[in-house]
C-alpha positions in Angstrom: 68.3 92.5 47.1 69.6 91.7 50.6 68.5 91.6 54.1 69.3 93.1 57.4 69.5 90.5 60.5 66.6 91.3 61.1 65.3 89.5 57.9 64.0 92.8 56.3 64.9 93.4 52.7 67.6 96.0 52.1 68.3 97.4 48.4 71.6 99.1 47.4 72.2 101.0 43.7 75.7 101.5 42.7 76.5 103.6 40.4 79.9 103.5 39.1 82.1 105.4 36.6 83.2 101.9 34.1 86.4 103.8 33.1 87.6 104.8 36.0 85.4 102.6 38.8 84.8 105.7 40.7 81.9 105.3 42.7 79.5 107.9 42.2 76.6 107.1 43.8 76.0 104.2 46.7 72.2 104.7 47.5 70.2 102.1 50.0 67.0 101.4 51.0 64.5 99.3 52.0 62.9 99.6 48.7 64.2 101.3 45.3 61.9 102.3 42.5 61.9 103.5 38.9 61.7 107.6 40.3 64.2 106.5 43.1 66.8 105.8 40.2 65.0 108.5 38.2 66.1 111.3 40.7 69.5 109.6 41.5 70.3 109.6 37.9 69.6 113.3 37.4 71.6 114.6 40.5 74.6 113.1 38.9 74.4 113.8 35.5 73.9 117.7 37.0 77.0 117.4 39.0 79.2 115.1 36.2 77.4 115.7 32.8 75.4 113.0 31.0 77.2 110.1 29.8 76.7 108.9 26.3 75.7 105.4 27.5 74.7 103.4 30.9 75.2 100.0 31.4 72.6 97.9 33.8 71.8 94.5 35.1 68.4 94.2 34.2 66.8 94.7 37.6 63.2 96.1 37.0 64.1 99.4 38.5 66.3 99.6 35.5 64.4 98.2 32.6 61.1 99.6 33.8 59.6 102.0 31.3 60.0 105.1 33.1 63.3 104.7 33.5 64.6 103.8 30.0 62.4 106.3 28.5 63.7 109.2 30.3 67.2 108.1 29.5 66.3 108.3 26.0 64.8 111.7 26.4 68.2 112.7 28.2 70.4 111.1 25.4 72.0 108.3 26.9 72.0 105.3 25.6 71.2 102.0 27.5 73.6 98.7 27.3 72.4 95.8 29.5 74.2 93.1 30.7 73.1 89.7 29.9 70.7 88.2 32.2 72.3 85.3 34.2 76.1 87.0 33.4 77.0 88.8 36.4 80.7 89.3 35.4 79.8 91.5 32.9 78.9 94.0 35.9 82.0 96.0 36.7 82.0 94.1 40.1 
């Protein structure tokens, strides 16, 4: 999370393509929940096909329950970066 001058928080999801590092998706916010990424999730895999797997940071929009559960239900399977290992993000 980050904030504007202002000093209000400002959230930003990513969403990149790890083989090619297209970026697909660059969603921001003031605040992003579990139905936020739900819905962002779906509109892509609509437009580019669901991907096999999905790797994360463990932010708790991402491991929240919701979330991982309707991935499974969609087929993908999640891969998580460690916690406290940022270079294993794509950037």
């Amino acid at each position: 999370m980050d904030q504007t001058i202002d000093s209000r928080p400002v959230k930003l999801l990513p969403i990149m393509d790890e083989y090619t590092r297209e970026c697909l998706c660059l969603d921001v916010a003031r605040s992003i929940k579990a139905a936020d990424v739900i819905e962002t999730l779906r509109q892509l895999f609509a437009v580019r096909g669901t991907p096999r797997f999905m790797r994360s940071d463990n932010a708790p929009e991402f491991i929240a329950h919701a979330v991982r559960d309707w991935l499974s239900d969609s087929g993908v399977d999640t891969l998580y970066i460690e916690p406290g290992s940022p270079w294993e993000s794509g950037y």
